[in-house]
C-alpha positions, -999 to 999 in steps of 0.1 A, spaced: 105 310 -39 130 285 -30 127 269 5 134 235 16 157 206 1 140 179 -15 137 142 -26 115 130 -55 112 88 -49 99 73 -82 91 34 -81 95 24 -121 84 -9 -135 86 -14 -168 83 25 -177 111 30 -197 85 49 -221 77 75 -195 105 84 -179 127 110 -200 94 130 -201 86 123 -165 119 138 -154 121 168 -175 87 183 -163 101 177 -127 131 197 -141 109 227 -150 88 227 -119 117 218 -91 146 237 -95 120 265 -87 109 255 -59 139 238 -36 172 251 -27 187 215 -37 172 186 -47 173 149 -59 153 131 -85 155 90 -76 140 69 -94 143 27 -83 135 3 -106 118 -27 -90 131 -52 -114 115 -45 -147 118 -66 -175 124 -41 -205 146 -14 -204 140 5 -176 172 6 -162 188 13 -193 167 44 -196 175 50 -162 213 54 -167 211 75 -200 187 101 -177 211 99 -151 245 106 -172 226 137 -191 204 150 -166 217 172 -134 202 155 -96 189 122 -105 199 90 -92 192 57 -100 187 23 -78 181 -10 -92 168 -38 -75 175 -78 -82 142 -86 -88 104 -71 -83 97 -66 -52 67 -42 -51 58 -7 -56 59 -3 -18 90 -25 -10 101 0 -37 91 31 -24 108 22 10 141 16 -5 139 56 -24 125 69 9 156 52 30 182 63 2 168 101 0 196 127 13 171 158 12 147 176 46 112 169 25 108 135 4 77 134 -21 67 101 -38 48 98 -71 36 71 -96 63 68 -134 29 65 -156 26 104 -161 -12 105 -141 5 122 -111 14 157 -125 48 171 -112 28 206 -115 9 201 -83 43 193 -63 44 232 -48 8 227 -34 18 197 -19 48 215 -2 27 244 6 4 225 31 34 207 45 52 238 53 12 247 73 16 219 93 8 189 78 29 158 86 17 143 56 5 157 26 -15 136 -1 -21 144 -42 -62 131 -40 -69 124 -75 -102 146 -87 -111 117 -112 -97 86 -115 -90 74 -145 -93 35 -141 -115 11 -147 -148 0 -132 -136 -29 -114 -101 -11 -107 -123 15 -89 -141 -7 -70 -110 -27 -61 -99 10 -49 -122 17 -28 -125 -20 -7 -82 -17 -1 -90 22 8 -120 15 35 -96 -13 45 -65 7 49 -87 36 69 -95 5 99 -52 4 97 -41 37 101 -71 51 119 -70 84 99 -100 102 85 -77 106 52 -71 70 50 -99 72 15 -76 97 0 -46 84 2 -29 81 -31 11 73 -41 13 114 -46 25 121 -13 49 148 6 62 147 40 90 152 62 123 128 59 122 129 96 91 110 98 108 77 83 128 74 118 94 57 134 98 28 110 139 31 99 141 -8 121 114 -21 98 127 -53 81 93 -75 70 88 -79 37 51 -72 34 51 -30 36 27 -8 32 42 30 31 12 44 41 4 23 73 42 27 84 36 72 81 10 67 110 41 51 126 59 86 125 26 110 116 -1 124 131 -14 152 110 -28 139 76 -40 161 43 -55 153 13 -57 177 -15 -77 174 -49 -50 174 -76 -52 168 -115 -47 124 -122 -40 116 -161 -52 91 -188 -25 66 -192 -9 71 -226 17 41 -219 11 1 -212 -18 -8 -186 -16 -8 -146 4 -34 -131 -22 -33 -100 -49 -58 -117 -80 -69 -97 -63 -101 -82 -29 -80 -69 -51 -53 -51 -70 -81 -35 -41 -95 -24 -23 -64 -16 -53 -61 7 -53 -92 25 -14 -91 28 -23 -55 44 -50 -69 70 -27 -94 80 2 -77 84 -3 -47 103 -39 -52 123 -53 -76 142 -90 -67 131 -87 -103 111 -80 -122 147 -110 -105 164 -131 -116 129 -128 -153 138 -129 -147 176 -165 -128 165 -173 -157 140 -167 -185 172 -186 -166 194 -216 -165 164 -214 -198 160 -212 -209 192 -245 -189 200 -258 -206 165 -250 -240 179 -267 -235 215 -295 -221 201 -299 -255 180 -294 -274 206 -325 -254 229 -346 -260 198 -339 -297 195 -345 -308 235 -372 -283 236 -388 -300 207 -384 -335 224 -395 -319 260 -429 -301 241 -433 -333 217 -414 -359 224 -400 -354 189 -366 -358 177 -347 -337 156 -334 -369 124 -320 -362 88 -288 -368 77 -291 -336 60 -299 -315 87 -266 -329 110 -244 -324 76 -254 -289 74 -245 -280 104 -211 -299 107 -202 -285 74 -212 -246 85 -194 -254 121 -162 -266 100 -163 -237 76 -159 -216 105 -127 -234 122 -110 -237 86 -118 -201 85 -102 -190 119 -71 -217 113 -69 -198 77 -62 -167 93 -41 -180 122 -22 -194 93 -19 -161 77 -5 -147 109 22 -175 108 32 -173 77 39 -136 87 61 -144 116 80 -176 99 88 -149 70 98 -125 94 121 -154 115 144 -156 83 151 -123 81 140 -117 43 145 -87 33 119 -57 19 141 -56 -7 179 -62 -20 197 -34 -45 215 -48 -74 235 -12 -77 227 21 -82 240 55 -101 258 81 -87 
């Protein structure tokens, strides 16, 4: 049955493999389902012939647009620019690598149409590697101290929700973005369903270990303070490290008349009492960097031109 207009956002990089088959599959399974709809698909400045493919899909197929961006920006910066463009009432992301299956789209709009504010495509098994996985998992705990939601481990880049719920963070200019924190922005009800998640067949995942590391950090920094309080918690430690030396040493002279001597011993402990001021001034500098970035104005992302 045919209810509500909708907006597929695709981020592609370097998918230009993937996409003619990605498309027609959501052309079996959405004209079904949505009075109207919209495929978009943004390429975040690929270097083969994406947006090549891009065009030729869009001059042959019926509802899909096409927005290309001057450079790579991100699958996130990406995703923001699709969700801002989308014209339709419900706007659902997914992945270009065929591992989200356009199949499971009606479940996703069944549980937004029970309530949900947002709905997420939870992978049953992910098909990843080892160190991927664990990589995963450390962004996903991290991401659940962000939003503060119990779904925050399930979150995935198959997701549904209402286009209302990009008002709460239509001012957001920073470049570091994170679609997932900015929902809690606009969201309060979050649901994760199991759904099927695909081998790759194409290329490899552009998320390597070192990316989803820094994705993480870049995460922390830019939308919690829990970092700040780490090095507030790390002064006060060591603070209560250094006074407790200090009690040991006079009450060792006081007891017997013996005092504290090695050149070792005062290294070590200027070295782990500098360790943790470079480590509070790191993450001050973190925050800095943030705000300088954010004092030019750079944008989350520029559009070269786009498909009509």
């Amino acid at each position: 049955m045919r209810t509500q207009t909708l907006s597929i956002v695709i981020p592609a990089y370097n998918s230009e493999r993937t996409l003619g088959e990605l498309v027609d599959r959501l052309l079996a399974v959405v004209p079904g389902i949505a009075a109207s709809y919209e495929i978009l698909i943004v390429n975040d400045g690929s270097g083969d012939g994406t947006w090549s493919a891009i065009e030729a899909i869009a001059a042959t197929r019926t509802g899909v647009r096409g927005i290309d961006l001057v450079r790579n920006h991100g699958q996130h910066n990406a995703l923001l620019c699709g969700i801002r463009a989308a014209r339709h009432d419900v706007i659902v992301t997914m992945d270009d690598d065929l591992q989200n299956q356009p199949e499971d789209i009606p479940r996703l709009l069944e549980a937004l149409d029970a309530g949900a504010d947002v709905v997420y495509g939870t992978p049953q098994q992910q098909q990843w590697s080892i160190a991927r996985n664990i990589a995963s998992t450390v962004t996903k705990m991290v991401l659940q101290s962000v939003m503060g939601a119990r779904t925050a481990r399930m979150v995935s880049g198959f997701r549904a929700f209402h286009r209302d719920t990009r008002d709460a963070f239509a001012g957001y200019t920073a470049r570091y973005v994170n679609i997932d924190v900015l929902l809690t922005w606009g969201a309060a009800r979050f649901v994760a369903l199991p759904v099927q998640h695909a081998p790759r067949r194409v290329g490899a995942s552009n998320y390597t270990l070192r990316r989803l590391i820094r994705h993480t950090l870049d995460m922390m920094t830019g939308f919690s303070t829990y970092p700040l309080k780490l090095a507030t918690a790390i002064g006060f430690l060591f603070t209560a490290f250094g006074i407790g030396v200090l009690a040991w040493v006079l009450s060792r002279y006081a007891i017997y008349g013996v005092v504290a001597q090695g050149f070792t011993f005062l290294a070590s402990i200027i070295a782990i009492f500098s360790g943790a001021q470079l480590f509070a001034l790191g993450i001050i500098g973190e925050y800095l960097a943030r705000m300088f970035s954010r004092s030019m104005g750079q944008p989350s992302y520029t559009v070269r031109r786009q498909t009509f």
